[in-house]
N, C-alpha and C positions, 0 to 999 in steps of 0.2 A: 619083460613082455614087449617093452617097444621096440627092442629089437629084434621080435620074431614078427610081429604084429602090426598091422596098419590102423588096425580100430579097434583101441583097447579102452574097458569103460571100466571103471571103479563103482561099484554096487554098495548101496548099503542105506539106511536108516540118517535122519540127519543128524550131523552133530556128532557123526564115528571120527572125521578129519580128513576126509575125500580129496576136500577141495586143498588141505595142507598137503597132502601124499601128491597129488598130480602136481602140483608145482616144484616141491623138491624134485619128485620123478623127472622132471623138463627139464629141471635146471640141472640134474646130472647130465641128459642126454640129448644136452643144445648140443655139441659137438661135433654132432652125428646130420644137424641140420645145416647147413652155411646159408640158407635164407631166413633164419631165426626159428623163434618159437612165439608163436600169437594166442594172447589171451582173450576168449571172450566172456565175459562174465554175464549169463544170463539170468541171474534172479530177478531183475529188474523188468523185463521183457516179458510182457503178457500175450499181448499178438501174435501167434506163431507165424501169419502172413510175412510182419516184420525181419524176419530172422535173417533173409538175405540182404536187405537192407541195414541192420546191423552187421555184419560178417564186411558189406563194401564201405562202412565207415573204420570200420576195425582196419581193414588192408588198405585205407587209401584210393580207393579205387576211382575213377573218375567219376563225377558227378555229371558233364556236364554229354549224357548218353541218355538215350531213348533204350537202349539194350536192357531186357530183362534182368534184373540183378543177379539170379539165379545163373544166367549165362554168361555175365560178366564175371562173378566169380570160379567160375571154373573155367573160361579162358583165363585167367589171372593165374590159377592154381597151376595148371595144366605142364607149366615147364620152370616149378620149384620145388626145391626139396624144403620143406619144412613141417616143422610140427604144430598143431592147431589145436588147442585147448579149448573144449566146449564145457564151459562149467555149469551144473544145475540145471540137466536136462528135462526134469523129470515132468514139468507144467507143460514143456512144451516137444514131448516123445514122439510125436508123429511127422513135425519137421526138423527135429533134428536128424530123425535115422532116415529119412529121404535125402538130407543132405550129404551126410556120411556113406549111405550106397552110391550118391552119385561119383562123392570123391573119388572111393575107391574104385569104381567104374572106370572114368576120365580123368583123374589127377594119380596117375602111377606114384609120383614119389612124394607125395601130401602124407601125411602119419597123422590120425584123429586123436584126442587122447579124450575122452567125456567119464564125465562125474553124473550120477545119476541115482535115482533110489530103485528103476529097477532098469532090466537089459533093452537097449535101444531094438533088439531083436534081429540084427542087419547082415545077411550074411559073409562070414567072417570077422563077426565080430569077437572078440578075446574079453570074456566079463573077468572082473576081478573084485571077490567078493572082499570089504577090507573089515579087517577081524577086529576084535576089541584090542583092545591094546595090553602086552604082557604086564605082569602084574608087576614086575620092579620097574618100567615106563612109567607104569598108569602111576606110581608111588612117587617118581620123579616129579612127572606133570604136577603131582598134588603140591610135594614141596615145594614147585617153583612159585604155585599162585600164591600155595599158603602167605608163603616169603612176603608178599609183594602184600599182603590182609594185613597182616601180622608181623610188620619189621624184624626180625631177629628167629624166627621159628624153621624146624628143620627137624628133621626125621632123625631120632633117635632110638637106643635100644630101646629105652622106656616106653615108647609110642608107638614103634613099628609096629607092632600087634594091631595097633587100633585102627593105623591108617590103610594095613594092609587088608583089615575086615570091610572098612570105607569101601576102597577100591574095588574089592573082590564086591560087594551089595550094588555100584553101580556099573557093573561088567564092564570097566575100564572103557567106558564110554567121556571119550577128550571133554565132552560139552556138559554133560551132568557133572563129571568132576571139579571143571571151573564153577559151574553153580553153586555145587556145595561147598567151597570154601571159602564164599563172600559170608556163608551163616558163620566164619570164625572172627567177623567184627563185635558180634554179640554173645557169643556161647564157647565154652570149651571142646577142645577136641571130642573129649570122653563123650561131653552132651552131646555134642553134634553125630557124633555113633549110634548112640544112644538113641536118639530121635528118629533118626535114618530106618534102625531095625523096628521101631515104632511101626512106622506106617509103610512098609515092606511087610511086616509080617499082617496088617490088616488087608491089605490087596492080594495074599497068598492064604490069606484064609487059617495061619499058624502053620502052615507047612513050611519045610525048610526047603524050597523047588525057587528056581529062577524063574524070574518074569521075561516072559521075549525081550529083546534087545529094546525096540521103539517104544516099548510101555514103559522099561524101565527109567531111557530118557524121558518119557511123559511124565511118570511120577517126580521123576526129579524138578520139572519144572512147574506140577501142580504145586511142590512145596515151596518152591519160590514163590508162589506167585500166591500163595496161604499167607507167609510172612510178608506180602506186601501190605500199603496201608490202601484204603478203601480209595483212597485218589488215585494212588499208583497203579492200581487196578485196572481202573475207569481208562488214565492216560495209556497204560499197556494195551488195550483192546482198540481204545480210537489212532492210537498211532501204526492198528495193522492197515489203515487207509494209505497210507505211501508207499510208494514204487521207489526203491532205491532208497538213498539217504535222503535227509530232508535238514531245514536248518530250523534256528530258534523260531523267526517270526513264524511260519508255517506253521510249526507247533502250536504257536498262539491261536491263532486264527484259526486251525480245522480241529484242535482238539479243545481249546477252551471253554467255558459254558456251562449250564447249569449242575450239576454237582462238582463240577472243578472249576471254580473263579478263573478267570483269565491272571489273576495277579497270584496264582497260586503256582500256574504252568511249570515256573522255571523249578523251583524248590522240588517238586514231584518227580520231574525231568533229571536232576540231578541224583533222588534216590533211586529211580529206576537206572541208572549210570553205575550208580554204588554197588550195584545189587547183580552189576550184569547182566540185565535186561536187556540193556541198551546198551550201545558200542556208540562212543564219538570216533569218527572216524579220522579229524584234524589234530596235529600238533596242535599242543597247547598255548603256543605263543598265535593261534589263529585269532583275528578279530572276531571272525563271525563264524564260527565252528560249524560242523556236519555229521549227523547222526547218522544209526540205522540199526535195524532189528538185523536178528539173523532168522533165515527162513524157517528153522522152528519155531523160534520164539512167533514171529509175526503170525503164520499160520497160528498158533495157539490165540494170540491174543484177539485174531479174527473171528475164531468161535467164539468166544467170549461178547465179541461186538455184537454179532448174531445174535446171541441167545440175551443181551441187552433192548436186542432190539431198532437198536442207534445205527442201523451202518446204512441206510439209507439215508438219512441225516448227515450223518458223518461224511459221506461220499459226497453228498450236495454243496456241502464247506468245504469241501476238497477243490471239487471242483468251483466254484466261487473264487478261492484265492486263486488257482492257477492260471485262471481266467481272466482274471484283476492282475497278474504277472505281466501277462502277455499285451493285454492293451496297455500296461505303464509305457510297453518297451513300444511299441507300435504306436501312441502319441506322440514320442521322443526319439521314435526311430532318426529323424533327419537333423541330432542335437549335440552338444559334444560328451551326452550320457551315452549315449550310441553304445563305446567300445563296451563299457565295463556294465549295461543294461543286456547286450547281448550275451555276456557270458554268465550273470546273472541264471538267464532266462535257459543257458545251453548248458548249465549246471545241473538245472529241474529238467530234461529231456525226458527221462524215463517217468516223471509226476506230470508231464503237460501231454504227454501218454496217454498215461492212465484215465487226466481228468478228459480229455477226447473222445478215450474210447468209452467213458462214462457219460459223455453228453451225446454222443451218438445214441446210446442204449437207454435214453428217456423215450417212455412214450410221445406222442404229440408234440416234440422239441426241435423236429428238423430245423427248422430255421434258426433257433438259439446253436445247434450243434454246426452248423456251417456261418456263421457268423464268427463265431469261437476260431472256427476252422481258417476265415479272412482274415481274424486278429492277430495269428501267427505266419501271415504272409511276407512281412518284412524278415522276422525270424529266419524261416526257412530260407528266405535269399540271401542272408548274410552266411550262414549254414553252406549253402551250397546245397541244400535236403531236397534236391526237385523232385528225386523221386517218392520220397517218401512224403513231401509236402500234395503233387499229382492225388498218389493213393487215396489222402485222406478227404482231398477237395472231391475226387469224383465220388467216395462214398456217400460224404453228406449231400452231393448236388442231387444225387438220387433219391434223395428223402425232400427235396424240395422244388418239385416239376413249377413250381408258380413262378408268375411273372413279378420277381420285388428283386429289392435292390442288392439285397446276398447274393443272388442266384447269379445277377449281374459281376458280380464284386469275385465270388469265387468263377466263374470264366475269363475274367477277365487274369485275373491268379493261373488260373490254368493253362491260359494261352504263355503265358510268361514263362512259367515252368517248362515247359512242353519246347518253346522254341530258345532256351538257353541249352537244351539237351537236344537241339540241330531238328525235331521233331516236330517238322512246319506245315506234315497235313490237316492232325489236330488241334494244333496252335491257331491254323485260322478258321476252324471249324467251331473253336470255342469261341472267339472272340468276334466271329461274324454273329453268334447268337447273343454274346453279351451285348453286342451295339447295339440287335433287334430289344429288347429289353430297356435297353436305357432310352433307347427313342421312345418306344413304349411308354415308359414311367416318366418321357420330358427332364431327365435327373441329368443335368449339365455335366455336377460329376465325372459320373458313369460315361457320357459320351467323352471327355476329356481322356479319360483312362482308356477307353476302347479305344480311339485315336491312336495314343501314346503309342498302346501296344502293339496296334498296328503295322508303324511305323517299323517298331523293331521287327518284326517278320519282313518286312519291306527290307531294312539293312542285310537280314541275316541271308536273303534270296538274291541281294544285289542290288535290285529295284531300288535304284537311289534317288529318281526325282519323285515315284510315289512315295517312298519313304519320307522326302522334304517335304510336301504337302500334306503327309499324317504328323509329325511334327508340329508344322506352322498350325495345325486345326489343333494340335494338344495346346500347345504354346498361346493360344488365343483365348482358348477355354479355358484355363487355367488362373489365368491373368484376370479375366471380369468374375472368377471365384475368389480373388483373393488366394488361394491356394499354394504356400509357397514352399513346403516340402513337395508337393506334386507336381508344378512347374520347376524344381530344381533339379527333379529326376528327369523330366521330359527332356530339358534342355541339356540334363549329363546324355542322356543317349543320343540324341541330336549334336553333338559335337563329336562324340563318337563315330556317327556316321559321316559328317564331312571330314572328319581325321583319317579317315581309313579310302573312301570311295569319292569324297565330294571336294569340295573348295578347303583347300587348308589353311586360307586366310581366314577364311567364316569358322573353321573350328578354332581358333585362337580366338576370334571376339568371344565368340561361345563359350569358350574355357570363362576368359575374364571375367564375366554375365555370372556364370555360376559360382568362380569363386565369390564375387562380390556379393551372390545371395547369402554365401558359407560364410561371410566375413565373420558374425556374430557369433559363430560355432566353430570355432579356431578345433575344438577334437573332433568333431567329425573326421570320418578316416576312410567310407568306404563308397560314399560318392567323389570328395576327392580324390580320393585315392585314382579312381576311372577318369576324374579329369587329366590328373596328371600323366596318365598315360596316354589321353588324346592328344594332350600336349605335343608330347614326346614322339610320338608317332606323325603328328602335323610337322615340326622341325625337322625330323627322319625325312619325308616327303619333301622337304622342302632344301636338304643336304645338309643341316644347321647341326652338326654332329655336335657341335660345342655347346649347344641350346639343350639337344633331346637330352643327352647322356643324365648331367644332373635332375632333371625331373622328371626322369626315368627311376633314375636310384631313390629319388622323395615318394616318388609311387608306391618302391619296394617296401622301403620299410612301411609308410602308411597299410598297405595291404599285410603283412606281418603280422602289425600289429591287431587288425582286425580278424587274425587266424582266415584270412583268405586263400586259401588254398589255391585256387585257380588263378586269383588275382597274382600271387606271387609266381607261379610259374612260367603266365603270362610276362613280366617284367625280368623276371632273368633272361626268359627266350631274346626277347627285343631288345637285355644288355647285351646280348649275347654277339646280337647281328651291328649292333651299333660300335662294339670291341672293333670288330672286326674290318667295319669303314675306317676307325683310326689305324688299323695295322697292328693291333695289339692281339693278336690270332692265339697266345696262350689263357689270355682271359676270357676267347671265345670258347677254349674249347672243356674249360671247365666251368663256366657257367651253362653251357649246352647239358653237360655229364647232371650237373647237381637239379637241375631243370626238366631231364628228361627222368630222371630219380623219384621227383618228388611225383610225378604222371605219365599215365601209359598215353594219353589222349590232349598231347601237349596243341593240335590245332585243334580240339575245341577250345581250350583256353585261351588262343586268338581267333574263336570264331569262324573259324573255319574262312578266314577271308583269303584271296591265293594270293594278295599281295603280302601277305603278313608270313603266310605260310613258308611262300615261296623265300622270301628274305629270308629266313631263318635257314631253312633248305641251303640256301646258296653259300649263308656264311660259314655252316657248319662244314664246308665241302671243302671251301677256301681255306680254312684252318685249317683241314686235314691234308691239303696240298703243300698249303707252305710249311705246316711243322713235320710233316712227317707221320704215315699213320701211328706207329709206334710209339713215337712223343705224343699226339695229338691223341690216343689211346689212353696211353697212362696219366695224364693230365684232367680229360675228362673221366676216367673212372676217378682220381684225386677229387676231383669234382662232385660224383653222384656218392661217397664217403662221407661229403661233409655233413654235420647235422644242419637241421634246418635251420636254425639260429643262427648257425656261424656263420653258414653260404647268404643268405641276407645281409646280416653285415661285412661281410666281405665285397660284397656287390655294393651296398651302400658305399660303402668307405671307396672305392674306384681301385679296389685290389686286382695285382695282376698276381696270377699263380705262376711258379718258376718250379721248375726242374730239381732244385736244389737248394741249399741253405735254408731260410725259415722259411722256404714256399711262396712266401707275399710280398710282394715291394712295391711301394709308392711310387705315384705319379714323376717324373721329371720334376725338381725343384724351380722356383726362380730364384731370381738371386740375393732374394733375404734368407734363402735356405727354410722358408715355408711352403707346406704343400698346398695344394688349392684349397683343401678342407679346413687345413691348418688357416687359414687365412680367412676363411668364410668363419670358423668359430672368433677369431681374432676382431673382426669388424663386429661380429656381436657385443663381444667385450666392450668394445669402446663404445655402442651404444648403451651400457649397461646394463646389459642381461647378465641375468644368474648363470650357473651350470646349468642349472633342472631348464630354465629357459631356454636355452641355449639347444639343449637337448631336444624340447621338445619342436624348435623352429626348426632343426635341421633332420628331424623323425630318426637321432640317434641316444644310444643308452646313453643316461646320464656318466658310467664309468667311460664311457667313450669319449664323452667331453672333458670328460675330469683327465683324462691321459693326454688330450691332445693340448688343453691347455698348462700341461706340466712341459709339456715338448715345447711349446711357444715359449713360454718361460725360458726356458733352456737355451733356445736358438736365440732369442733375442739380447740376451745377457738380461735380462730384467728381473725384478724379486714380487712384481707386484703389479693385480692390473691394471693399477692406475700408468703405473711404466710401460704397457704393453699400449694403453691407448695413445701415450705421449709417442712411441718410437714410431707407432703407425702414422702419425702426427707430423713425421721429420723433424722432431724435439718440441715441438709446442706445443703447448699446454691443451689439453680440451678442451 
């Protein structure tokens, strides 16, 4: 069908194998796409508002735009062949078949492929009802789980009868068949037959007639859910409160409590696992594992919560922990928890969701549900989520017309949001109200931040000496608060701005000023990270190619590593231009390729500034004169090939791409035959750093060190690194 069809949907009841059929389906007929095949997985997604804002995190799409997501994505679409996989439409049928008519409207060669329970209804749509599965399949399926209950078991003459009755009583339905063969840990085949036509023939009343397809899966999981124990129960209904997967501690905390002890959680958690309730979704060698319901089971267990009673409650501890997520991450946002608290926290996206859209939907709560909504302001900027951060802050600021210090706090969010996505009417239309507010309330704070942000709409318009003056009034505020993640941030964008438009002797103090606040937070990654690109940009400014180049490439990988998305693009562009001052025009033009790869909207990720712009502009021009379009062609597509891992460290490592041989070759040697990198890990050595150390001072993989320290070994004739600090020594001893 997908190669008759642009919007073919798979119908049917949950738990037929929908969502297995459209993926194999893909995977037979990627071939047919050369811009891939993209999976959206929507069970998690309750918002149907959301949808395009999921869809432009799925593609990549730029974040750093005021442009409707809706129209962003279908310029995006608009000149690629690929296929797009909407899975589990069925919560949210009204925007997905608006999105899918538009495709097919404005994205000619896009091909939809959706999973749903019933027809999107859009015209030209191609439904495909998916049948039960035949009866020697559905007897396959059986043997393969049985197999895996039951070490050693397998479909024999002796048995076939019985298991062929099995299959034939759950109409070869994939999801009731795995259910029933976890009852093969306790009972025999025969009983479990036996049992099966038990209570089939009570629900048909003794007739010998099929139950519709979705009762039959229901029956099947009312019976699991009979053999559960009265805890498993309880846990199966409170855990239909999460959106997506969830982990252990979670489970503690929103499902523990009176009739399930909290020291009982895990034991219960494990039989619903056993039983196939539950899906862990991690390898088993995970430390901290990840569960999830499948969306019948959850639905099921959510009537059960209802008719318990609890799911107001339930919801409340939902929201409570996710709540308590967010401000851990947002006290420590400026710490060197930073990296590994924000992915934590971007783990739980589709739970910090939910608990959102459930603290908006309290009565009398607006100010708890916009305060919730400030607490994830750091989140969403390491994210790059403006728009979807935007969305949420103007909802709840609507629910809180009063003059307090939330109101202040999410404008001032707002305005930040709004002029990172170049979108500077609103931006100061927020943030002229937050000041009024915070004079208002006298809340030093608040005027510190309204300043702050001020300023940045002042950089991002040009306005550089207003800009120094909303600065200097943050910078001052900030200081008689004691405030020192907030004066860190004030003074990273204040260096930023004389790096780019002001004094670039003042951004080099500046830089200093804030690493020396950072000093105590050596992993901090993503305010450094912007330092070290003011840095780099102030030396660029200044001709110091020798200077920018290395804390240009420290940037990259720090951004990398904080999954910066904009950040990194940003620092390939400006390796890009800095190649190209030294004359090395093949490493311009495939750092341009893998840069302009990872984003459609490569000057907002400098800001839209035209000296930045323009620089990149110029060099990518200059390489394509001196190499050759042709060369300078196939080098930068080489470039936008590479995965995002690698073109990072390539760029780190000061790799030039070549034409030919292994593509990469090292800097010029000196003449101990070590490269400059090799030399920088080498003087670590002899100060006595580890690898891991070593690694983490130079923001490269620990295998990267471990290889370049193998290469020093080698080059130096040495066996050992005490050898390696004596030769850097000219034989004396350390």
């Amino acid at each position: 069908m997908l190669d008759d069809a642009r919007l073919v949907t798979l119908i049917g009841p949950g738990g037929v194998g929908k969502t297995r059929i459209a993926l194999r389906a893909a995977a037979a007929a990627k071939e047919g796409f050369p811009d891939g095949v993209r999976l959206a997985e929507l069970t998690s997604l309750r918002d149907p508002e959301l949808l395009p804002h999921t869809l432009c995190s799925l593609l990549g799409l730029p974040s750093q735009t005021a442009e409707p997501p809706m129209d962003l994505l279908i310029g995006h679409l608009q000149d690629r062949r690929l296929l797009l996989i909407l899975d589990t439409c069925e919560h949210l049928i009204d925007a997905c078949a608006t999105f899918a008519d538009v495709v097919l409207g404005q994205a000619r060669d896009v091909t939809v492929l959706a999973t749903s329970r019933q027809p999107l209804d859009v015209p030209g749509e191609h439904a495909f009802p998916v049948p039960a599965l035949p009866l020697g399949t559905a007897v396959e399926l059986f043997a393969q789980r049985a197999a895996v209950v039951c070490p050693g078991f397998a479909v024999t003459d002796g048995n076939r009868s019985q298991v062929d009755a099995l299959c034939r009583r759950l109409d070869g339905i994939p999801l009731a068949i795995e259910l029933a063969t976890v009852r093969l840990r306790a009972i025999s085949l025969g009983q479990l037959v036996a049992l099966l036509e038990d209570r089939f023939r009570v629900l048909t009343g003794g007739r010998r007639t099929a139950l519709p397809r979705h009762q039959t899966l229901r029956t099947a999981i009312d019976w699991s859910h009979d053999l559960c124990t009265e805890a498993e129960r309880l846990l199966w209904a409170r855990l239909s409160v999460f959106a997506g997967s969830f982990d252990l501690g979670a489970v503690r905390n929103v499902c523990g409590g009176g009739a399930l002890p909290v020291n009982e959680v895990v034991e219960t958690l494990i039989g619903l696992v056993d039983k196939s309730v539950v899906i862990r979704i991690d390898g088993s060698d995970q430390e901290d594992p990840r569960y999830r319901l499948l969306d019948t089971i959850r639905e099921y267990g959510a009537d059960w919560l209802a008719e318990r009673g609890e799911e107001t409650r339930c919801r409340e501890r939902h929201l409570d922990h996710y709540r308590a997520l967010a401000q851990y991450l947002e006290d420590r946002w400026c710490t060197s928890e930073q990296v590994e608290l924000f992915r934590r926290v971007d783990r739980e996206r589709a739970n910090i969701r939910a608990a959102l859209e459930c603290a908006c939907g309290w009565p009398k709560a607006g100010r708890e549900a916009l305060a919730f909504a400030v607490t994830l302001g750091h989140y969403w900027a390491f994210g790059a989520y403006f728009s979807e951060g935007r969305r949420w802050l103007v909802r709840c600021l609507e629910q809180v017309p009063e003059l307090v210090a939330e109101r202040a706090d999410g404008l001032s969010l707002l305005c930040y949001y709004a002029v990172r996505q170049g979108d500077t009417g609103p931006a100061l239309a927020a943030i002229q109200e937050s000041r009024a507010v915070a004079e208002r309330l006298g809340d030093e704070r608040l005027l510190a931040r309204a300043a702050q942000y001020k300023g940045w709409i002042n950089l991002i318009g040009g306005e550089v000496a207003t800009a120094i003056d909303a600065y200097e009034e943050s910078r001052e505020r900030y200081q008689r608060l004691g405030d020192r993640p907030g004066l860190t941030m004030a003074l990273t964008e204040y260096c930023i701005l004389h790096s780019i438009g002001g004094d670039r002797h003042r951004a080099l103090a500046l830089a200093d000023e804030v690493l020396d606040l950072l000093a105590e937070q050596p992993g901090e990654c993503w305010l450094r990270g912007y330092v070290f690109v003011a840095q780099g940009i102030a030396y660029w400014r200044g001709e110091d190619l020798a200077a920018a180049s290395p804390i240009m490439r420290a940037a990259a990988g720090l951004k990398y590593r904080m999954a910066d998305k904009d950040g990194v693009i940003a620092c390939l562009a400006i390796l890009a231009w800095l190649a190209a001052g030294q004359g090395r025009h093949g490493r311009t033009a495939w750092l341009a390729g893998a840069a302009e790869e990872l984003g459609e909207d490569l000057a907002g990720c400098l800001i839209r500034a035209p000296n930045l712009t323009g620089a990149y502009e110029h060099a990518r021009a200059e390489a394509n004169q001196v190499l050759g379009t042709t060369r300078f062609e196939r080098l930068r597509r080489r470039g936008a090939e590479l995965p995002v891992r690698e073109a990072v460290d390539l760029a780190v490592a000061d790799a030039d791409c070549m034409e030919a041989g292994a593509a990469y070759v090292a800097e010029p040697r000196p003449a101990d035959g070590l490269t400059r990198r090799e030399r920088e890990v080498a003087a670590l050595v002899r100060e006595g750093l580890s690898n891991r150390e070593i690694a983490e001072r130079l923001v490269i993989s620990k295998r990267t060190a471990d290889a370049h320290l193998e290469h020093i070994l080698g080059k130096l004739g040495c066996s050992s690194r005490w050898e390696i600090a004596t030769a850097l020594d000219g034989g004396r001893t350390p």
